[in-house]
N, C-alpha and C positions, 0 to 999 in steps of 0.2 A: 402451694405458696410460691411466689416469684422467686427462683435463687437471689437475685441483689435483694431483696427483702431477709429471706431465711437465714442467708449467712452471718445477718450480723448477730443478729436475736442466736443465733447457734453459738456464736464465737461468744455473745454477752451470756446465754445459759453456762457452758462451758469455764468462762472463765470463773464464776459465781459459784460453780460446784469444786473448782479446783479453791479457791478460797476458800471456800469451807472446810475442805477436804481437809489440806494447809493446817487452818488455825485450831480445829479440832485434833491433829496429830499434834500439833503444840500445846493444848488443852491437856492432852496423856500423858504427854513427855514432863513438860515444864509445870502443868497445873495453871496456865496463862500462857496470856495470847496478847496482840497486841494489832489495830487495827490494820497496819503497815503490812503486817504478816498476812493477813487476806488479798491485799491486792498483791505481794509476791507472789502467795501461792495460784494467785488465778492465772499470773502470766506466768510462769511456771508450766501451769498444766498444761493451757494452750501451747506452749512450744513442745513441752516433752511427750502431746499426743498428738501435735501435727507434725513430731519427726515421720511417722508412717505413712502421713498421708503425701508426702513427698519425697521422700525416699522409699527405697526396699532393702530395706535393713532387717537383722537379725533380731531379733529378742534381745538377746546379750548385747549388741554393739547397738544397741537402740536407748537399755538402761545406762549402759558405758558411759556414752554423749550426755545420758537426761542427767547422770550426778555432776557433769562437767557442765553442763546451761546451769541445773538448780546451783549448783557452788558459784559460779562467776554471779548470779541474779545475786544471790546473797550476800556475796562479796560488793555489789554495788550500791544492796539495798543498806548494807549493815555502813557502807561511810558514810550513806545520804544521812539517814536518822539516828547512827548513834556518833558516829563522829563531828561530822558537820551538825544537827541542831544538837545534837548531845541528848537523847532520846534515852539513852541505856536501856534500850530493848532486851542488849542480849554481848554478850561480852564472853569468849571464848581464850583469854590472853593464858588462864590456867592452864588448858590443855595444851596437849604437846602435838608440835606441828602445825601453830595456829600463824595466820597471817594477819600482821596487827588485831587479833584479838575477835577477826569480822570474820573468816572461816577456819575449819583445819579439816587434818586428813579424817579423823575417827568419821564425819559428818556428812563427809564427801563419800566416804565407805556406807553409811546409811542413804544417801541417798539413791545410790548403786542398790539399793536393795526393794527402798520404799517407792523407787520409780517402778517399780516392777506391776506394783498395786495401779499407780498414776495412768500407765498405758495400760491397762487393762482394762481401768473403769474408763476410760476416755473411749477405747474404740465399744464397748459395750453400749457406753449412752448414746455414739454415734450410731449403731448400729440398729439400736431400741426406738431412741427418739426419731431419731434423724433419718431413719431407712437409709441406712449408708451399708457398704459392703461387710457382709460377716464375715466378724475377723478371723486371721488364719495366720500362724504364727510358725517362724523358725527359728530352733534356738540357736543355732550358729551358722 
């Protein structure tokens, strides 16, 4: 298949599995999901599995950055739809450590953990689907 053809359909697979990925950990966690949450989670995954493919980063300082993208995405996505249209997706003002109520630290620490799964299955699918280079990983 032509690269300018492959990569979009790649970038739109990718995003679509990271969406899923996304509102079904919100499914376990929360017991609900909300459609917003799909498309966070898809640009999400496209940036925290194409930190590797433009960098040479470690494992560690790969999931570091992805909890610090997924927190700022969330941080933007949570004033679009629950502040501004007033969507009340998801409201964190309880927990301790929360910035107006749209992130906190506990979350930013899970994501430092669950990015770990994100770049895994991200370079896997690229490597299965996509015949991209098999991954190879350092943790520091």
């Amino acid at each position: 298949m032509d690269e300018k053809i492959c990569t979009p359909v790649k970038l739109l697979m990718l995003f679509c599995y990271g969406g899923a990925l996304y509102t079904v950990v919100e499914l376990l966690f929360r017991g609900e999901s909300h459609w917003s949450m799909f498309i966070l989670g898809g640009l999400c995954f496209l940036l925290v599995g194409g930190l590797n493919e433009v960098f040479d980063l470690s494992l560690i300082l790969q999931m570091a950055i992805s909890a610090v993208i997924i927190t700022a995405l969330e941080f933007i996505c949570g004033c679009i739809v629950n502040l501004w249209f007033d969507m009340n997706v998801w409201n964190y003002e309880a927990l301790p450590f929360n910035l107006m109520g749209q992130i906190c630290l506990i979350f930013t620490v899970a994501w430092f953990f669950l990015s770990f799964v994100g770049i895994i299955t991200d370079d896997f699918l690229r490597w299965k689907l996509f015949c991209e280079e098999k991954p190879k990983y350092r943790i520091i």
